[in-house]
C-alpha positions in Angstrom: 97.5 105.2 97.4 101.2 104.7 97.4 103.4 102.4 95.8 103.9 99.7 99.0 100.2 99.7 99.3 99.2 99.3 96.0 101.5 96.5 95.8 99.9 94.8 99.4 96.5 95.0 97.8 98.0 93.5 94.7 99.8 90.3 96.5 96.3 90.6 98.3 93.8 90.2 95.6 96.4 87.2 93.5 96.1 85.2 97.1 92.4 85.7 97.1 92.1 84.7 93.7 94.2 81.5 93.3 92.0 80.4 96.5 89.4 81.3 94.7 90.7 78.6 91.3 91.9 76.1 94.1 88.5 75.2 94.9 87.3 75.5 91.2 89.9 73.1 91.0 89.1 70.4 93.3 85.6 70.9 91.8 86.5 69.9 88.2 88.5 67.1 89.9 85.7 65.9 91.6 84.3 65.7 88.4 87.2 64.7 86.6 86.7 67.4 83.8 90.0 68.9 82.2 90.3 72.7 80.6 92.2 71.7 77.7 95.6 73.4 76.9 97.9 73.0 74.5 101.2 73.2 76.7 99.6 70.0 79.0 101.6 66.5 78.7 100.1 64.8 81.5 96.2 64.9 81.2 96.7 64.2 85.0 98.7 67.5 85.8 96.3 69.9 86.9 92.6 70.7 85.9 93.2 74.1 84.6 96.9 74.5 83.6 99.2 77.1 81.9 97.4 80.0 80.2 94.1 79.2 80.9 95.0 78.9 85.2 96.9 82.6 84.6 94.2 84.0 82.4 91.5 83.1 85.2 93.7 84.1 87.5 94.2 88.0 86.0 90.9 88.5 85.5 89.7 86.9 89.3 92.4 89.2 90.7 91.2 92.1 88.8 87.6 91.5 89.9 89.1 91.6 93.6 90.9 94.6 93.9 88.2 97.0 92.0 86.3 95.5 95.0 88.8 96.8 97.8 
């Protein structure tokens, strides 16, 4: 693979995955559950925020490209 593609699949596999937390998101907010994190002022912000949202997101984009 070359450099422009890798990077394709990349930008790719992060879209897929922060669709992929979007609707894990409206899930906990259907539920009203918070991930805690220590950065969060408003307990209103977002379900999962800061270094949780970017550690699920790594590790759902990782999971995507070894599949493509």
């Amino acid at each position: 693979m070359n450099k422009c593609r890798d990077d394709a699949v990349n930008e790719k596999a992060r879209e897929k995955a922060i669709k992929i937390l979007d609707v894990f998101e409206e899930l906990l907010d259907k539920y009203e559950i918070n991930i805690p994190d220590e950065n969060k002022r408003n307990l209103y912000e977002c379900r999962i925020y800061g270094s949780n949202y970017y550690f699920l997101e790594d590790k759902i984009t990782e999971i995507i490209e070894v599949e493509e």
